[in-house]
N, C-alpha and C positions, 0 to 999 in steps of 0.2 A: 504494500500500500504506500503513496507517497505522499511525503509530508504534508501540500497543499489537499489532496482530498481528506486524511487525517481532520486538518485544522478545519476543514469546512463542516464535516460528519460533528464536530465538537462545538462548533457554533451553533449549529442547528437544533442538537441537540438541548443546549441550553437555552436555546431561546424557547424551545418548544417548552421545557421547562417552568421557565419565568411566567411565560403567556399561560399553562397551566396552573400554574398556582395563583393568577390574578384573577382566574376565573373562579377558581374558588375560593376567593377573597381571604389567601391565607398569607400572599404577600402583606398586609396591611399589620397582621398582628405579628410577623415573624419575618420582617425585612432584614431583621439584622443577619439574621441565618440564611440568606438566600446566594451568599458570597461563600458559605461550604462547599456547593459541587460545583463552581464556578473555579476555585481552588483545586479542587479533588479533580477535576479534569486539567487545571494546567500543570497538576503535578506530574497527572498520566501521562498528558502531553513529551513532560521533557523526558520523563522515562524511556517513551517511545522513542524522540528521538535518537538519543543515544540506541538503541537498540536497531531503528534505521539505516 
């Protein structure tokens, strides 16, 4: 897999994310925790990379 479809699969993902949780209006009470898998994926990220 290459790096640019990686980082695209992980945006997408997370945005699908964000837009899911505003739907069920869970962003509002737990915005502060919305920056865990936002993290939890750039860490997978660099992981990946090195392993690319």
């Amino acid at each position: 897999m290459r790096k640019r479809t990686f980082d695209i699969i992980m945006i997408l993902l997370i945005a699908i994310l964000l837009v899911a949780l505003n739907q069920f209006d869970l962003l509002e009470k737990s915005a502060k925790f919305m920056f865990i898998p936002i993290l939890a994926f750039y860490f997978l990220g660099q992981f990946a990379e090195k392993s690319f």
